[in-house]
Backbone bond lengths (Angstrom), bond angles and torsions (degrees), N, CA, C in turn:
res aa  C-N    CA-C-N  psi(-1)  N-CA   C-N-CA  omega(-1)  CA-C   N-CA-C  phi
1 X - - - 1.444 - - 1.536 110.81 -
2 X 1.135 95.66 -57.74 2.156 103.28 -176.82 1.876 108.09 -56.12
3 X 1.686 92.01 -43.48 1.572 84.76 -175.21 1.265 113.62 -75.68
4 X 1.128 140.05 -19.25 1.391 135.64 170.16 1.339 106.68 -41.75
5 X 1.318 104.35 -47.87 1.521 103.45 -169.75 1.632 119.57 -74.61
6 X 1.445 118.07 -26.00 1.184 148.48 -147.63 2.353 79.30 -115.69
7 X 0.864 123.50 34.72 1.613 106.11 -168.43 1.591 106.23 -103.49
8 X 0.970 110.37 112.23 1.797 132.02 175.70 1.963 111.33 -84.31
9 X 1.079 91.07 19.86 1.947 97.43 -179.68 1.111 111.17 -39.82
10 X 1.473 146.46 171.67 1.309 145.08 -175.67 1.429 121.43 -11.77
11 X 1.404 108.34 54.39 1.787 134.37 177.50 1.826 91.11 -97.07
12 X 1.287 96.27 -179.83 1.546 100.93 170.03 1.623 98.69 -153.78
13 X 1.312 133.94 138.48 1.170 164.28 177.13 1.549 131.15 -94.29
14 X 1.027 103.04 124.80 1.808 97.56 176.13 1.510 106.57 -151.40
15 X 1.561 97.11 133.50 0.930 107.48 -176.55 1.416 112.94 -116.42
16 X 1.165 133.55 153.99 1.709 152.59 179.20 1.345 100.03 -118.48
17 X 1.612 98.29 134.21 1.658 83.68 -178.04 0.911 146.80 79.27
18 X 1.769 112.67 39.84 1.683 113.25 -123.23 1.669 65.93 -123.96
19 X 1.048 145.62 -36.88 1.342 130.73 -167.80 1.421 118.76 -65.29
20 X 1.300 105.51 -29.62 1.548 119.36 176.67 2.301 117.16 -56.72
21 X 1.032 101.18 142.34 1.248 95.98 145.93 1.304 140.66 -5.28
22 X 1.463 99.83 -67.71 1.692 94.74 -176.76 1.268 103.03 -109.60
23 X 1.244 129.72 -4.75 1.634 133.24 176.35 2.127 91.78 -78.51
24 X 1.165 131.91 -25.21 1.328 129.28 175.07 2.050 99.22 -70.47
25 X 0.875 102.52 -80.47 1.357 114.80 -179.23 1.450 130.63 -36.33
26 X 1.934 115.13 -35.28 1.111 132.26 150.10 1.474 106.08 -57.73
27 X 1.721 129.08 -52.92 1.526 114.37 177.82 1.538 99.76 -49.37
28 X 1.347 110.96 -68.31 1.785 110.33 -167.67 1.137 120.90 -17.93
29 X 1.652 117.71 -62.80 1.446 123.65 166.35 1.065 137.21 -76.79
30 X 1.226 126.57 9.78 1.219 125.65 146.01 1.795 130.42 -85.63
31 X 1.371 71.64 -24.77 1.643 79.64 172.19 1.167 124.81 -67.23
32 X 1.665 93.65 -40.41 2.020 100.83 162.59 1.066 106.88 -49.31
33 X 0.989 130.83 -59.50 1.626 125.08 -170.83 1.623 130.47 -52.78
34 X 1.320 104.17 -1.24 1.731 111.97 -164.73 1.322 114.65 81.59
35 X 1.552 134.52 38.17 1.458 119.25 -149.87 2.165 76.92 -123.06
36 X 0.832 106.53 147.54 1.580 138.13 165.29 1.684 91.34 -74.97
37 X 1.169 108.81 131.92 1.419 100.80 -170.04 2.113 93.11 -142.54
38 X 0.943 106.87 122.38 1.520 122.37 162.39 1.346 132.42 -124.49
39 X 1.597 96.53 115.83 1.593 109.28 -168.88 1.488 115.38 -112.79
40 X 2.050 94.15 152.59 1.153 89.69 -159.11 2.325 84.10 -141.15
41 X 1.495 102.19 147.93 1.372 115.06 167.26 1.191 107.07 -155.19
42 X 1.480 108.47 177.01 1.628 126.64 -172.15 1.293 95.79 -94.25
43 X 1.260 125.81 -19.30 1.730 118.13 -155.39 1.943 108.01 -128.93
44 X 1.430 92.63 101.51 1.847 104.61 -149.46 2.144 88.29 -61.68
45 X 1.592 102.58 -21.95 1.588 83.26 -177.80 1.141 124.56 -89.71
46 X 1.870 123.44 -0.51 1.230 136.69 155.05 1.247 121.59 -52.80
47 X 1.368 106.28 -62.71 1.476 134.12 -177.29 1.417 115.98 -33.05
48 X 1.729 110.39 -63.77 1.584 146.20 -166.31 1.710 77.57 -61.16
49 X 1.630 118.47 -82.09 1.402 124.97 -149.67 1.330 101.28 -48.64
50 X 1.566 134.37 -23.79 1.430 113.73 -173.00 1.414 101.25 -101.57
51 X 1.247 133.62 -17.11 1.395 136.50 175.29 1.383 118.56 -58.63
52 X 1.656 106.83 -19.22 1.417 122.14 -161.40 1.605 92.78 -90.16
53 X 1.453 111.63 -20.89 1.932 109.93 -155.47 1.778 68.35 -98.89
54 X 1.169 156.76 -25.99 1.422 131.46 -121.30 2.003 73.13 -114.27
55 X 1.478 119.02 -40.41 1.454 108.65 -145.04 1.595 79.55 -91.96
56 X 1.173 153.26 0.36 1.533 138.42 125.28 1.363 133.72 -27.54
57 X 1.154 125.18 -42.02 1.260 144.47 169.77 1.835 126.62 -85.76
58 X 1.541 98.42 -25.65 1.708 102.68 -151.76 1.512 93.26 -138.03
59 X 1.605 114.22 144.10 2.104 106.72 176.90 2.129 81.34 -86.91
60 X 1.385 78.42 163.70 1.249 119.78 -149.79 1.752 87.47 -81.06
61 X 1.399 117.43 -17.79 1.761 114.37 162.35 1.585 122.39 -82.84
62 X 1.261 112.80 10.58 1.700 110.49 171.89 1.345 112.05 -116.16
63 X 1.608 119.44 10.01 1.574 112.00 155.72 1.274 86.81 -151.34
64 X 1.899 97.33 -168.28 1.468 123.98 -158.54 1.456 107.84 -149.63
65 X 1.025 119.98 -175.94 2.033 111.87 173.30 1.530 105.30 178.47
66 X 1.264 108.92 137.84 1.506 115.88 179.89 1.471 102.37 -152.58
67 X 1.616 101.66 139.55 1.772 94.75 -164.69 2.199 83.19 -99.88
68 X 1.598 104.45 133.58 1.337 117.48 156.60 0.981 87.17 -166.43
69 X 1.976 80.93 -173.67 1.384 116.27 172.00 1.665 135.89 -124.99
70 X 1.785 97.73 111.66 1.387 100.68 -146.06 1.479 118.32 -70.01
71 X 1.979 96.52 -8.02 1.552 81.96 179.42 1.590 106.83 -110.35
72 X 1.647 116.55 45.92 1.259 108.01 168.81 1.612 100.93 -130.22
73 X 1.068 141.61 102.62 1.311 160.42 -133.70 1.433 103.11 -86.52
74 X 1.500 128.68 -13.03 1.105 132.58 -168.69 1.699 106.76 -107.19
């Protein structure tokens, strides 16, 4: 009922910080929502370990993941 209202359907998502704590949990809920979700961290063994809890829950075509760093341009 709530998410209907709350519905992110063919949206797209990005996350910073995605290895962290709340960069996991921000994917989570968006994902509830129908949102295309693409994640991104500096730390490829953060990244992997929450990707591993996310592709438990989610098929492996409603997000994405690449380990950088978004605020170094190079």
């Amino acid at each position: 009922m709530y998410l209907e209202k709350f519905s992110l359907k063919n949206k797209t998502a990005l996350i910073t910080g995605a290895g962290g704590v709340l960069g996991l949990e921000h994917a989570l809920a968006l994902l509830e929502t129908g949102a295309f979700v693409f994640l991104t961290d500096i730390s490829k063994k953060s990244l992997k370990n929450n990707v591993k809890i996310i592709e438990k829950k989610y098929e492996k075509n409603r997000f994405n993941f690449i380990q950088m760093d978004v605020a170094n341009e190079k």
